[in-house]
N, C-alpha and C positions, 0 to 999 in steps of 0.2 A: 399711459397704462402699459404696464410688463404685455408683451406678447405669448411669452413661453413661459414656463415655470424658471426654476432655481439654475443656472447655468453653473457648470466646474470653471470658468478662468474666461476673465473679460480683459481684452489685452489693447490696451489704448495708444495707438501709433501703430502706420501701417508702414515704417521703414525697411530699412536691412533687417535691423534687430528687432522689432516690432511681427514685422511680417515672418521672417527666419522661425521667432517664438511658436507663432499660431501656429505654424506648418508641423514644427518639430512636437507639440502636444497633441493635436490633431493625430500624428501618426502614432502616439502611443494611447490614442482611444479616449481624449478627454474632450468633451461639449466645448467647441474654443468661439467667442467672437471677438471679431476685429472691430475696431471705433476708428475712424481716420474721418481728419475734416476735407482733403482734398484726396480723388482718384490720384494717382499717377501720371505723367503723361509716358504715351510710349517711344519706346525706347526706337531712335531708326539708326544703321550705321550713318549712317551719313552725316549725322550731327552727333559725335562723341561728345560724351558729358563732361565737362570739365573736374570734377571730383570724382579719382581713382582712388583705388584701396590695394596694399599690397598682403594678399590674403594668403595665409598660412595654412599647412597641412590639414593642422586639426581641423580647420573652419572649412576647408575644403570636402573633409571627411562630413562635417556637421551638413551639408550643401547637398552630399551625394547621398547622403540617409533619409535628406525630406524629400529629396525629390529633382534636385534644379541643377545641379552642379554640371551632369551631361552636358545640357542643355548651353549654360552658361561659355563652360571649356570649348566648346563648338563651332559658340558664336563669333565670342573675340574675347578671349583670354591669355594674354601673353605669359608665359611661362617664364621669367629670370632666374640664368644659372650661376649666379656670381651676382657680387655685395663687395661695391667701395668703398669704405670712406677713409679721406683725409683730411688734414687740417691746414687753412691757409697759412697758418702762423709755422709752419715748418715741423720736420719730425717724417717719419715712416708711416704708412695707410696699415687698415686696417682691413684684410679682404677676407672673405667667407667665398669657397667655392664648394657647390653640390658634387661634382664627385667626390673630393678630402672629405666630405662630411655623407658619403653614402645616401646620396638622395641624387634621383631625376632631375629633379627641380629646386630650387629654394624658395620658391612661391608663384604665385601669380599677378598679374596687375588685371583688375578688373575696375570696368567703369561700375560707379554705382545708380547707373539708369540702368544699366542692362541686368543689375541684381534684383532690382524692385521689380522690373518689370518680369524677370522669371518669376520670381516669388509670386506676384500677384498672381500669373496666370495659372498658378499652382492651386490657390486659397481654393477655389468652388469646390474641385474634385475631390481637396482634401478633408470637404464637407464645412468650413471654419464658414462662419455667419459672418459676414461683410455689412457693417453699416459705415456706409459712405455716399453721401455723407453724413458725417456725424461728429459729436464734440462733445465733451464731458463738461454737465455743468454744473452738478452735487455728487457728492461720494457720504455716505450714510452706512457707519459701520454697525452690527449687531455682532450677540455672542457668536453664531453660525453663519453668518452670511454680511455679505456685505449690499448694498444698491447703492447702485451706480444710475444717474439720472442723467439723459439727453438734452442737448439744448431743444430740443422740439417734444421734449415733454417725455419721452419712454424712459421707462427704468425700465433696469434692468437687474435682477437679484443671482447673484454670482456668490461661487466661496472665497475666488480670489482675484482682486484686480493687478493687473501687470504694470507696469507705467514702463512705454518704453517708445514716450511722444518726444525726446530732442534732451536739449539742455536746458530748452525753456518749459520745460513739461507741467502742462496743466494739472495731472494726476499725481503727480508727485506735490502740489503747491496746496491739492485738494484733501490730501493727506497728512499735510501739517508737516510734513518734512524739508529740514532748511540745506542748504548747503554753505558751502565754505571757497568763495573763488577768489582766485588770484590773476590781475590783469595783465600778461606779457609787455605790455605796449608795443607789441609785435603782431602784424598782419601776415596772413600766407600767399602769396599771388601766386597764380597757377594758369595755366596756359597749356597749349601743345608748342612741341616744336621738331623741327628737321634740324639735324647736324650732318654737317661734312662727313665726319667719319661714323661706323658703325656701332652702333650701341653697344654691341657684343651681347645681347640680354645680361646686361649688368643694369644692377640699379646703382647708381652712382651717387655720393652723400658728399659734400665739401662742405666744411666749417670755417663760416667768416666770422669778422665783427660784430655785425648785425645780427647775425644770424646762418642757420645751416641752408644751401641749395641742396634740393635733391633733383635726380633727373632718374625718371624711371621709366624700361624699355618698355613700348607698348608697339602692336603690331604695325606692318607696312613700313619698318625704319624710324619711325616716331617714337618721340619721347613726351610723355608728362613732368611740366614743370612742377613742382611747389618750393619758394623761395621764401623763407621765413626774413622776416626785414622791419627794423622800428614801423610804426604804423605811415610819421609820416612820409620815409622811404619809398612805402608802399603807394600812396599817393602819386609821389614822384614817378615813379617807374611805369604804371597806368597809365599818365598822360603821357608818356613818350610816346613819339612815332616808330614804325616799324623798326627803320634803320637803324635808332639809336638805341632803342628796347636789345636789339639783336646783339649789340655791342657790348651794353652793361651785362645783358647777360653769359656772353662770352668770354669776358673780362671774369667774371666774378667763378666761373665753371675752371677756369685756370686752364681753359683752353684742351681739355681731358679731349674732348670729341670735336675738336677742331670747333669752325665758326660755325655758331646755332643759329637758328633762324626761326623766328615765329609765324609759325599756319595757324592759329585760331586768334579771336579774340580774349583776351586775359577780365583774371576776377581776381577778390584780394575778400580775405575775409579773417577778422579777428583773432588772436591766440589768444587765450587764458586755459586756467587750470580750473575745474570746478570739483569736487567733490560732494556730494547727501550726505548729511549726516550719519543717515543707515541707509540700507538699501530692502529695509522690510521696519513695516510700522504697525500690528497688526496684521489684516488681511490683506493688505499692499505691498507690492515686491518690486523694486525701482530697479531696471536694467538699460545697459546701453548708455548714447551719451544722457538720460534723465539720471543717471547717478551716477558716470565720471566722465569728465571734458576734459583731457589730456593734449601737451605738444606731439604736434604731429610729427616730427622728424625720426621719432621709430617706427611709422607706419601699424600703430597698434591698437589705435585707437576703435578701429572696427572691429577688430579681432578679440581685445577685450570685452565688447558687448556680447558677440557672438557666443564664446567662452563662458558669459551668464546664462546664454538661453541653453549651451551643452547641459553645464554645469545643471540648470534645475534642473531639464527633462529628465535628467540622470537621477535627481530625488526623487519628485514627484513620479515619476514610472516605475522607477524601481518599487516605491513601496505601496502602487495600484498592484505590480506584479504577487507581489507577497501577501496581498489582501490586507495590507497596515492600512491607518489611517493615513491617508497621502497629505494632509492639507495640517498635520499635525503641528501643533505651534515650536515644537523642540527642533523636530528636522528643518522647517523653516528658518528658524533664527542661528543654525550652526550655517545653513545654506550662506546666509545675508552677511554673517561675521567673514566664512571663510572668503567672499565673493569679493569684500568691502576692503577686506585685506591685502590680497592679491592686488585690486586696481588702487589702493592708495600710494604701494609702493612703488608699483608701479609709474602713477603718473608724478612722486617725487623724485622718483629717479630721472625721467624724462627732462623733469626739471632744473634736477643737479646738471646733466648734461651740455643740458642749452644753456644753465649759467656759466658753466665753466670755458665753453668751447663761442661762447658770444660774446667775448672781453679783448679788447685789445691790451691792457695793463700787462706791464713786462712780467711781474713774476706769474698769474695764471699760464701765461702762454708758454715762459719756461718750466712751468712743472707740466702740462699737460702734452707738451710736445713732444713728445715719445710715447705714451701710456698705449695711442693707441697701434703701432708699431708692435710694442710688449705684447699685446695682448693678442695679436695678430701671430707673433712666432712661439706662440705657446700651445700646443694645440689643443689639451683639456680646458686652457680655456678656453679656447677661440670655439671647441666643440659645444661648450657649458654656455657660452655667450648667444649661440645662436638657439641652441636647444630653449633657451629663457625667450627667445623674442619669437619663435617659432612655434613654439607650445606642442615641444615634442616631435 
């Protein structure tokens, strides 16, 4: 049985973009709950989380408005002043530096345990109703409302369901919305690691065969790996021992920051592309990875989600403020178009890139072996290049 009456926004996943959502509606005055089937665990320095995010201005602006970002920036958030990438296959790098582009900073590297774990400790104060746990096991739409039913039996009658549970999202599946994926046969193996020389707060990008390394600076000297690599590679490279992991991967880094050396245990976990077919199906509205799973080698993939939950609080509040009908199906469906637009191009382009730049075949590597040189001493674009992957 319902507990409460009619709720404004049931938002199902208690992630980055799940939990970000609740906080960021919640502070513009809307009745928000949370659904999430597992608490969190917390966050301790001491055991960094292997899955970092390199989070952008905007998102950081989105961070400091609900509440967490202080917080966050305080704890361990490493700031990068500079962006390399090159390509194994020869040619000129391609560099972004924060002061040429009038910024402090070009982002941050944050773990994303120490996100969730701000965000949750945010949710009570910021009044958002926490069922945890909890799992959606019917979605039941009407003209005005929709119910949303618990595996342990509670509905719940809301105006609008969020879905912003993964890429395997149960509310998005509950909603009759399909996607459209595409398999990389590429895994990411990630790690921490020490190098010889100093990071420089550069996040650092090399394009192989296989696939692109990234090494990004994170506090204490450390770097976070992510090495994008065929799956079985990835395999390979896992069961190596320290010694010879340290090698391959220093070998493959082109030697940028001298010999690396692995401090943590490594994990490897699947690439593909996924896209929803919409990202609003009625009273449903799919954010985060439950409607796009992107490569990760532009570090966007969070920041796209996040960018959904900016993006609606910015309708939805806006038109509580004016006294419109906030849950209006027009403003909803231009929200979902423009939303579904942005990240499709986005995660094609992502894709253009890893195909072009993960080819050994002679001519790929002689056309693209300068492009990114070009694009590098040009500076509107190199300004326009970053402003796109930056969001502003």
């Amino acid at each position: 049985m319902s507990r409460r009456g009619p709720r404004d926004v049931v938002i199902a996943g208690g992630g980055v973009v799940g939990a970000a959502c609740a906080l960021a509606l919640a502070g513009r005055g809307f009745d928000v709950v949370l659904v999430e089937p597992r608490a969190p665990a917390p966050w301790t320095p001491a055991s960094p989380d292997l899955r970092v995010y390199a989070l952008a201005h905007d998102n950081a602006r989105l961070f400091g408005t609900i509440g967490v970002w202080a917080g966050v920036e305080a704890t361990r958030a490493h700031a990068y002043r500079r962006m390399e990438v090159w390509d194994a296959g020869g040619g000129s790098a391609l560099r972004f530096d924060a002061d040429a582009l009038a910024k402090r900073e070009l982002g941050w590297i944050v773990e994303h345990g120490l996100l969730v774990d701000r965000l949750w400790s945010r949710l009570q104060a910021a009044g958002v109703d926490v069922r945890c746990p909890g799992a959606l096991e019917a979605v039941d739409e009407g003209d005005a409302r929709i119910s949303v039913r618990l595996e342990d039996g509670t509905r719940i009658d809301t105006t609008l369901l969020v879905a912003a549970d993964g890429a395997d999202s149960a509310a998005r599946r509950l909603a009759g919305i399909d996607t459209r994926a595409r398999d990389y046969g590429q895994s990411g193996v990630v790690g921490y690691i020490r190098s010889e020389r100093s990071h420089e707060d550069t996040a650092w990008q090399r394009f192989l065969p296989g696939g692109p390394l990234a090494l990004l600076p994170c506090a204490d000297g450390l770097s976070s790996i992510v090495w994008s690599v065929p799956t079985a590679e990835a395999e390979r490279l896992l069961s190596l021992d320290e010694a010879a992991f340290a090698d391959a991967l220093t070998r493959a880094s082109g030697g940028r920051l001298g010999a690396l050396a692995p401090i943590s245990v490594r994990a490897a976990f699947p690439l593909r592309r996924q896209l929803a077919a919409t990202q609003r199906a009625g009273r449903v509205l799919v954010l985060g990875d439950a409607a796009h799973v992107v490569h990760p080698l532009a570090g966007q993939g969070v920041n796209l989600g996040l960018r959904d939950v900016a993006s609606l609080t910015a309708v939805l509040g806006d038109a509580l403020d004016r006294g419109a009908r906030w849950d209006a199906p027009q403003a909803l469906a231009r929200w979902a178009r423009a939303r579904r637009s942005e990240n499709t191009i986005a995660a094609h382009a992502f894709e253009l890139i890893n195909d072009v730049y993960s080819n050994d075949s002679v001519l790929p590597v002689l056309l693209r072996s300068h492009l990114l040189g070009i694009a590098g001493r040009v500076p509107p674009l190199n300004r326009l290049l970053w402003q796109r992957a930056a969001g502003g």
